[in-house]
C-alpha positions in Angstrom: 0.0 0.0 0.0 1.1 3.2 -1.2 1.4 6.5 1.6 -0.7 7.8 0.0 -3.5 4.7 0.1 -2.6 4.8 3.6 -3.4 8.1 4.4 -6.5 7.7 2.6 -7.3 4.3 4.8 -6.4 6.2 8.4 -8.2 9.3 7.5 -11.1 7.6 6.8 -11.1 5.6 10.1 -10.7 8.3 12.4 -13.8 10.1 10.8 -15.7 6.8 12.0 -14.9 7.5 15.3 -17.3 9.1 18.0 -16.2 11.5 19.9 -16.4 9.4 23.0 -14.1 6.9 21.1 -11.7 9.7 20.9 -11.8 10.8 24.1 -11.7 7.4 25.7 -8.8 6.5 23.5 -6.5 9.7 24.0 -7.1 9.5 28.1 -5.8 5.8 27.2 -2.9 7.0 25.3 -2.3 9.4 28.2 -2.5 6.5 30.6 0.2 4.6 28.6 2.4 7.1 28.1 2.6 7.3 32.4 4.4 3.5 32.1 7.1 4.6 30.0 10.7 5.6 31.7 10.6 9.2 29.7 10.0 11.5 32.3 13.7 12.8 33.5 13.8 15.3 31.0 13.0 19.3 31.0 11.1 20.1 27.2 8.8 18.0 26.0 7.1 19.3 22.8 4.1 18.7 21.7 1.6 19.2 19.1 -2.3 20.9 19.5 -4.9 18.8 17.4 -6.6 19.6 14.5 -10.0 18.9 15.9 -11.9 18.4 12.5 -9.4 15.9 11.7 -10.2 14.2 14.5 -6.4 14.0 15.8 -5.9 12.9 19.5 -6.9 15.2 22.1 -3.3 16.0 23.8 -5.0 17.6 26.3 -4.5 14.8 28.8 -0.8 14.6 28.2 -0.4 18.7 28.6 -2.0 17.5 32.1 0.4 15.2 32.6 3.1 18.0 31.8 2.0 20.6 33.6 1.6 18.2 36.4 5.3 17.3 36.3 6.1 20.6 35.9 7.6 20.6 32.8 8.3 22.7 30.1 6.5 22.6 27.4 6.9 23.5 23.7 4.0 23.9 20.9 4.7 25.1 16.9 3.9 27.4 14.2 3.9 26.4 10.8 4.9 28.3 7.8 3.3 26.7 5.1 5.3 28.7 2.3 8.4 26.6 3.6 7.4 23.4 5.4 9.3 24.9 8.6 7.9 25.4 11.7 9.2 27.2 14.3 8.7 26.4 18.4 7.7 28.6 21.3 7.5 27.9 25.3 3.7 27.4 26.3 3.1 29.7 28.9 0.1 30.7 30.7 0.0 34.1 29.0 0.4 32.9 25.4 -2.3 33.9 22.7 -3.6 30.9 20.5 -4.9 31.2 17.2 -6.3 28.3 14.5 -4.4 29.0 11.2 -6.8 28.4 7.6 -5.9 24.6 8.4 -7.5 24.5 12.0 -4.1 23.9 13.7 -4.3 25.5 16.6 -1.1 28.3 16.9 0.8 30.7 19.0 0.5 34.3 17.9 4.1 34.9 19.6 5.8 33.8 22.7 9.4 32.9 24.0 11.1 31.1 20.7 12.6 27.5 21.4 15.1 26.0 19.5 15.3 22.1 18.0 18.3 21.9 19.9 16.8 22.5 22.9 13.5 19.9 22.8 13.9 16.6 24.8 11.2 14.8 23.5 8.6 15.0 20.6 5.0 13.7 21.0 4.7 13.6 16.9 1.2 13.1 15.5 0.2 10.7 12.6 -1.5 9.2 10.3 -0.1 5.4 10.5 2.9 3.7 11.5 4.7 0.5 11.1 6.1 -2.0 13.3 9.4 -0.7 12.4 8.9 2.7 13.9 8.1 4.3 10.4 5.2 6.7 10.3 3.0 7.9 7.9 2.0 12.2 8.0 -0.3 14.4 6.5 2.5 14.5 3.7 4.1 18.2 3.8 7.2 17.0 5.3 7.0 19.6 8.7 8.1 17.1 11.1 10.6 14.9 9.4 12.3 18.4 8.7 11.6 19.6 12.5 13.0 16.0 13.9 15.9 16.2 11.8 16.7 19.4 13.6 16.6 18.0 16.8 19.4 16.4 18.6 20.0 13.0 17.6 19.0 11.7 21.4 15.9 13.8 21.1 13.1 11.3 21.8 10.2 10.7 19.3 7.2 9.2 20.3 4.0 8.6 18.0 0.3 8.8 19.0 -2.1 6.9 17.3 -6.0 5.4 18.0 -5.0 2.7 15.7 -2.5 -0.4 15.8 0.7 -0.6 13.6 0.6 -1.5 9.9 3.4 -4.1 9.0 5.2 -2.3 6.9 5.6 1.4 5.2 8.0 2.2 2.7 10.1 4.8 4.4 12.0 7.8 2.4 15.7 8.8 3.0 14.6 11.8 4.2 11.5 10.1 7.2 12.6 10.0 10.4 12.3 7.3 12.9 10.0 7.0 16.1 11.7 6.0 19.0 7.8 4.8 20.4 4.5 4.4 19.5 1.6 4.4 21.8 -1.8 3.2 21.2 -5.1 2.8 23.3 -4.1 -0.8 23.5 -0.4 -1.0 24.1 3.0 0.5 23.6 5.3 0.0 20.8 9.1 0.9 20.9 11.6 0.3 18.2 
């Protein structure tokens, strides 16, 4: 199956979903993620869902954050590059949806790749070699190639992994996977 085939497939799945599915699912995700040995670290980035695409809720994890007093990190794309560029979420910040629904900063205090511990990445699919499948523009394999090369990357999905996706030279790896149903780590 082609990325693009897949994309298709996982798009169309997560518009079945109710909205009690996702909920149930991302606290599940959230729950998970509380098992794994990731939590010595100081910025944790993470992404804001697209609610009509009915991406995770991350709210539950940005819990979890704030909880652990952490810092955390959120993006703002610039769609004329396929870059994306990282601020510090703080309590004051402004939040806008760009003509794609992503939820943004206006402004804040910038973050550098460099700087980021660990990347909760969102997706579309993912296989059991730790190979993911995006939206398709590129903005995270170019954001995590930025990072340092012991930056972790985790994936969150509502559904299993696929056996196998025919990577690009230019994808970049998951270190994890979690699901509703279990953790994966490569």
């Amino acid at each position: 199956m082609s990325k693009s085939e897949i994309r298709k497939k996982y798009k169309a799945l997560r518009q079945e979903l109710s909205y009690d599915e996702i909920e149930n699912r991302s606290l599940s995700i959230a729950n998970q993620l509380l098992q794994l040995d990731i939590w010595n670290h100081s910025f944790y980035h993470i992404f804001l869902p697209i609610q009509e695409q009915k991406e995770i809720n991350t709210e539950y994890i940005l819990n979890i954050l704030a909880g652990k007093d952490k810092n955390i990190v959120i993006s703002k794309s610039n769609f004329e590059d396929s870059t994306m560029s990282h601020f510090l979420l703080t309590d004051n910040i402004t939040l806008k949806k760009n003509e794609y629904n992503i939820p943004e900063p206006i402004d804040g205090i910038p973050i550098l790749p460099q700087q980021i511990d660990l990347v909760f990445v969102p997706l579309l699919a993912f296989d059991t070699f730790g190979n993911r499948v995006g939206y398709g523009k590129g903005f995270y394999d170019r954001f995590l190639s930025g990072c340092r090369p012991e930056t972790l990357k985790i994936g969150l999905s509502f559904f299993e992994a696929e056996t196998k996706i025919a990577a690009s030279e230019n994808d970049v790896k998951l270190d994890y996977c979690l699901t509703h149903k279990k953790s994966y780590q490569f």
